[in-house]
N, C-alpha and C positions, 0 to 999 in steps of 0.2 A: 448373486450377492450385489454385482454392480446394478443393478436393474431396481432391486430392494433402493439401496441407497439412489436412484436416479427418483424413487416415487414417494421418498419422502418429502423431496418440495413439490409431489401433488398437491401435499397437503395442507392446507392453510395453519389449520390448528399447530400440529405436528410443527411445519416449519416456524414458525411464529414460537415453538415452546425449544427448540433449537440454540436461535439467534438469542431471547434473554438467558440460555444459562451460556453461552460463549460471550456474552456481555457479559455477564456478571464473573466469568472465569477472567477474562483482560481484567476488569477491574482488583479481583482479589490479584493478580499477577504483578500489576502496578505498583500496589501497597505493600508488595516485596521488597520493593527498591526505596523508598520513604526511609530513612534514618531515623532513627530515636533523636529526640534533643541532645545535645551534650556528648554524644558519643563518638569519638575519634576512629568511624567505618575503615577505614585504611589499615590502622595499627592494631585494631581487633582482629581483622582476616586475616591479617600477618600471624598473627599469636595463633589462629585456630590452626592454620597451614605447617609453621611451625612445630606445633605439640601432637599434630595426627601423624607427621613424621617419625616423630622420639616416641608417644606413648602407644599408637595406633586406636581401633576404634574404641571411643568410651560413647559416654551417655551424650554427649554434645555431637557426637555424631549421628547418634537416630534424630536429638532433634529437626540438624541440620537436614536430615532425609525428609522428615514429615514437614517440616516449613518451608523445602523448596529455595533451600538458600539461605532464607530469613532470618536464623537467630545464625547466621555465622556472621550476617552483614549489623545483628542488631535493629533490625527494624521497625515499623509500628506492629507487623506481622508476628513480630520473635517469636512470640508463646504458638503462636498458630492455633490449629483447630484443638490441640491435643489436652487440656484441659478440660473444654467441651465432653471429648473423648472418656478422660477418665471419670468425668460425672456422672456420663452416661452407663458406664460400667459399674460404678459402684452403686448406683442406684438399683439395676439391675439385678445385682448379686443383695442389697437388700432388700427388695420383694419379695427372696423367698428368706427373710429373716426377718424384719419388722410384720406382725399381722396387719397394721394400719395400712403401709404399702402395699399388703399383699390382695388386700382386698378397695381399693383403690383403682389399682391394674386390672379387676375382673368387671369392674364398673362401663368399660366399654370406651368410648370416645372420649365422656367429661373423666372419668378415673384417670386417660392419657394425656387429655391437659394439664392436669393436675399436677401431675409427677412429672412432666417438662419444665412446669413452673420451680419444681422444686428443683431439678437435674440444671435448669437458667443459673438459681441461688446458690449453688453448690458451686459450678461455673466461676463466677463470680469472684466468692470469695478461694478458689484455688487462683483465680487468675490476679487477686490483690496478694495472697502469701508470698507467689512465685515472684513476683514482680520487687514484690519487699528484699526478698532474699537475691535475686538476679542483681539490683539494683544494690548492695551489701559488698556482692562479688565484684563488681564494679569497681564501687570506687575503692576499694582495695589496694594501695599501687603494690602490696607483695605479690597478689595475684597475676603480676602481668609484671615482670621483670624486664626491666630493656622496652615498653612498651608504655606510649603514654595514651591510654586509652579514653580516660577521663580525665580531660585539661582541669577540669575546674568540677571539683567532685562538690558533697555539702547537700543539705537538705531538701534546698530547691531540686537539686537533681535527683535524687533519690525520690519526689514528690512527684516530678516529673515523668519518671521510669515506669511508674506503678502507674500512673493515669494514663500513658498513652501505649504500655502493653496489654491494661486491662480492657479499655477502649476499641484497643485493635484485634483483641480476640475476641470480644463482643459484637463486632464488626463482621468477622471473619463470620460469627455463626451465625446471623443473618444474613448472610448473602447465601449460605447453605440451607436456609431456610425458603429463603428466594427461591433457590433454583428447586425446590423441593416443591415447594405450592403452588413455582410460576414456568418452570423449567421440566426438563425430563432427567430422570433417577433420582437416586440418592445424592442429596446439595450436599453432605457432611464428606460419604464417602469418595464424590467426585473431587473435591477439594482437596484430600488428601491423593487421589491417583495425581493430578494435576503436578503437585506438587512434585512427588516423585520421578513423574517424566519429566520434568523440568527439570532434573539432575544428570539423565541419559546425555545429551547431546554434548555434557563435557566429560561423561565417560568416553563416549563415542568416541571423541576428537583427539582423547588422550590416547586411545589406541591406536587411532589413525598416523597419530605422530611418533608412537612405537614401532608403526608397521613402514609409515615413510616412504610408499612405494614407488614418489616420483623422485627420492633420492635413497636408492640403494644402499649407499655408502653408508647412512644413519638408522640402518635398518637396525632395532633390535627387536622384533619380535617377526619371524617367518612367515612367508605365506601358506603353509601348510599347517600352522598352528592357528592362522585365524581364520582358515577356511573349516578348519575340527572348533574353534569357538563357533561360529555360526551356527553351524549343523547342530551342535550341542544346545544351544541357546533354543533351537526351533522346539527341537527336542522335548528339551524342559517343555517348553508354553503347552504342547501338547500334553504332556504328562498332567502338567497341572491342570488343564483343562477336563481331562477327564478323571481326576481323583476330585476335583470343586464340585463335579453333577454327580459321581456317584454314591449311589444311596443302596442299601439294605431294602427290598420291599416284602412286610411281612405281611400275608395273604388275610381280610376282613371279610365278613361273612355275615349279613345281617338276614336274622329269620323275617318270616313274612309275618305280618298281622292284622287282624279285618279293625277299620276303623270303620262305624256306621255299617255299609257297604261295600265300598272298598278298602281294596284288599292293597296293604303299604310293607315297603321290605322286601326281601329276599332276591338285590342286587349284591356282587360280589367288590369288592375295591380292595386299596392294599393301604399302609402305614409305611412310610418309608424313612428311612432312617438312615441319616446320612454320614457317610466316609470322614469327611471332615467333620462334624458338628460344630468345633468351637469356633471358627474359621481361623480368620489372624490375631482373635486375641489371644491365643497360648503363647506362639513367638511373641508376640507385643511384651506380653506378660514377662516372658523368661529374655529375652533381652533386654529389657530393661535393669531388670532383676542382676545379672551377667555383670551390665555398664556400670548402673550405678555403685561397686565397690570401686571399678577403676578411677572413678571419677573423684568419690571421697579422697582415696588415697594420693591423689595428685597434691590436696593442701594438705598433706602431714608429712614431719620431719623425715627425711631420708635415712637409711640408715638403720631402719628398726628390721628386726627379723619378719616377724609376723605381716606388716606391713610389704615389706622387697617379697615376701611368697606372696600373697596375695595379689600385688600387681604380675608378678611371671605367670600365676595360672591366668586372670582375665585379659592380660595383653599381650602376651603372644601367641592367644587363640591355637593354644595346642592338642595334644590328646588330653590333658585332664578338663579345658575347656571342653570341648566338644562333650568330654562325658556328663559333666557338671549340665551342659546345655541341654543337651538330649533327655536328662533325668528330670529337668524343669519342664519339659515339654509334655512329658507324658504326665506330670503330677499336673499339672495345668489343664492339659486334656480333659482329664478326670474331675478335676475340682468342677471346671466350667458346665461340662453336662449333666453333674449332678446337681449344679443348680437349676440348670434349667431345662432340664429333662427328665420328668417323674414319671415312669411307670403304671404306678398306684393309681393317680390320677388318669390316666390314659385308658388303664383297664376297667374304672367306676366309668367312665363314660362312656367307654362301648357298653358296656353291661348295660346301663340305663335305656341306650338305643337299641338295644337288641343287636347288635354286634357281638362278634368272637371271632377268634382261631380256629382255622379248623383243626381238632384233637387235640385241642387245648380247653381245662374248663374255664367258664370264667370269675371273674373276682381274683383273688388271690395269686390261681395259679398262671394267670395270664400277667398280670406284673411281671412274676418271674421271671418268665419266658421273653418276656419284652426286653426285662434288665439284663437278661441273659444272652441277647442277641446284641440287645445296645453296650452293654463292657467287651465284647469281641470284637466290634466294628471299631469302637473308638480304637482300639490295642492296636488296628491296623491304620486306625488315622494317627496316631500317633507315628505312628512307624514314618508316616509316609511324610509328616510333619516336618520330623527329627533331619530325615534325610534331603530335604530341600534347604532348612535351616543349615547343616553343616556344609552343604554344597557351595559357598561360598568360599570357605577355605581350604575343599578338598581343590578347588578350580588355582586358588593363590598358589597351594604346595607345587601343585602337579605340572601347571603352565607358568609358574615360575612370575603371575601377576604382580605390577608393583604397587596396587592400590585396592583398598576395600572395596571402594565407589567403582572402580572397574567389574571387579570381584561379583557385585553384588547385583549386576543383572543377569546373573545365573541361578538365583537363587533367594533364599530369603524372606524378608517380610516384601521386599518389592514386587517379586514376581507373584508372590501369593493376592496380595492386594492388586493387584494391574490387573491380572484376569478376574479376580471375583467380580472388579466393580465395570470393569465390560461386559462381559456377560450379563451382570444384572441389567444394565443399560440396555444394552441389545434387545435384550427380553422384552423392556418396556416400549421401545420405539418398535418392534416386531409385532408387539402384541395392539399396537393404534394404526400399523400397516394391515391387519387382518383385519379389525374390524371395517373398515373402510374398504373390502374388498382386495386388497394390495396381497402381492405374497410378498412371505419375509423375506431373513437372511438364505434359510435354507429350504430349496422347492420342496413343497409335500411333503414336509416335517417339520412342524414349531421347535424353536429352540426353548431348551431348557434350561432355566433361571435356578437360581438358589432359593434353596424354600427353607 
């Protein structure tokens, strides 16, 4: 591995597509720190530090995860990539419900322009709503009690808010664009792992000063407890690591047939179908889903029944959360690969190619058998989903964690997103070390990416 990494700056290209996206990562990292106009940064973090104490995780704490800091400090960042994000999703989900979309998408490269341009516009106008309503919240002063966050609130501010968060997430998705056309991997996905390791090193630190190990005296968290965190932590990465590559491979079979003279076909391959399918967007989905009541209920009157249950099952992440979470996850699962995973169509196009199962016929009964294999696999990614999601606060009960952000490098959307979009990276700077001659990460066996 160290060898791999020593011969990547053989390479010119290679190295040279390295340094612009680690350029372009300092610069989105910068843009963290940039303050909004008008925004009183100091008395905002207070307020956020304040309310994750009293209410525990809401909706402003994923933001907080996916912007790297950003919407706690309010910056040109705030909104982040995640906008971007949900355009990309719903465009996606309707491709297989608009037929205009749907046949757009089959159209090849210009169909992909196309629907970027549209997924940019959607963008857009998510990143002017949010800003309107962010900007709403603001100036507010019931919003932020004890807190003067907007000195001087008013139109101009509000005009303000919306131009340089919409700006700075439009910002944001060009530079992932950047490192996409000019850089190596995924510019969208990289930006968001960025960000999230960007929140490590003051879990880190917060442990460190738990464990306190050059003053005893202030010790509250053992040495024996965070030597069982470690191990566990490795643990995980391994797990996940191999539940992201594994795939179902169902066996393809194509007959031979004389074209002209030669004779074409009757090589064997497989279909693989993978463990996770949906990847991070089911957790995305279902915590969000989770947050966003805690979060409503924070600006309504105290007091009401309906309202005090509502906040006790989503914020103190108990047994009827986790079951509530767990049941989002697998309906999630499920939604997500039926969109985008058909069967029907999978078994018309082997047919067409002379493809099959073996002892399966085909047309009809090979859909089945496809959708039969793929609702089994999913029911175990689910499973496996579920139990990385909840492993956050089975880690607070058990080791007695004082914090989420702690919490939640054992699990979660963090560790799920960290290794997916390594691995994909790996894959790509692995697979420009082999063509060039070089070996990879791993001697005498390519690594395996996400397909």
């Amino acid at each position: 591995m160290f060898q791999a990494v020593a011969n990547i700056f053989k390479v010119p290209e290679l190295k040279r597509k390295i340094f612009i996206t680690l350029s372009l990562l300092v610069v989105y990292r910068a843009g963290c720190f940039i303050p909004t106009p008008g925004v009183n940064t100091v008395a905002l973090s207070q307020f956020f530090t304040d309310f994750a104490e009293r209410e525990g995780q809401t909706l402003f704490g994923i933001l907080d995860l996916f912007t790297g800091g950003a919407f706690e400090q309010l910056s040109i960042f705030a909104l982040g990539i995640m906008p971007y994000i949900s355009a990309s999703i719903i465009m996606q989900l309707l491709q297989n419900v608009v037929p205009f979309l749907e046949k757009l998408a089959k159209e090849g490269k210009a169909g992909f322009e196309k629907i970027n341009q549209y997924t940019r516009g959607l963008t857009l106008a998510l990143c002017l709503v949010q800003g309107l309503f962010l900007s709403f919240w603001l100036s507010n002063p019931d919003s932020f009690p004890g807190y003067n966050v907007v000195p001087n609130p008013g139109l101009l501010f509000t005009f303000t808010t919306i131009v340089t968060l919409t700006c700075g997430t439009i910002f944001v998705m060009w530079l992932g664009e950047q490192i996409q056309e000019r850089g190596i991997g995924n510019g969208i996905s990289i930006i968001i792992t960025v960000s999230i390791i960007s929140r490590i090193p003051s879990a880190v630190g917060h442990l460190w000063h738990l464990w306190s190990p050059l003053r005893p005296e202030n010790q509250q968290v053992q040495t024996p407890i965070v030597i069982a965190l470690v191990a566990i932590w490795f643990f995980l990465v391994g797990a996940v690591v191999l539940f992201t590559q594994a795939q179902r491979r169902i066996p393809i079979q194509y007959g031979r047939r004389m074209v002209g003279r030669k004779m074409y076909g009757g090589q064997s391959t497989y279909l693989p179908i993978k463990v996770d399918m949906a990847g991070v967007i089911a957790i995305i989905f279902a915590m969000a889903v989770l947050s966003f009541p805690a979060t409503i209920t924070m600006f309504l009157p105290e007091g009401i029944g309906i309202i005090n249950f509502i906040q006790s099952i989503v914020q103190q992440r108990g047994l009827w959360y986790n079951f509530i979470m767990v049941g989002l996850l697998f309906f999630f699962m499920y939604f997500y690969t039926a969109m985008v995973f058909h069967p029907l169509e999978i078994a018309n196009n082997l047919k067409r190619y002379g493809g099959f199962i073996p002892g399966v016929r085909p047309g009809r009964p090979t859909a089945n058998y496809i959708d039969y294999v793929a609702t089994r696999i999913v029911f175990l990614g689910a499973i496996y989903i579920s139990v990385i999601a909840i492993f956050p606060d089975i880690m607070m009960e058990r080791f007695e964690l004082p914090s989420y952000q702690l919490a939640s490098l054992f699990g979660g959307t963090t560790l799920l997103i960290m290794v997916a979009v390594v691995l994909d990276t790996m894959k790509q700077v692995e697979g420009q070390l082999l063509t060039r001659h070089y070996d990879g990460f791993i001697k005498g066996s390519p690594l395996k990416g996400r397909r």
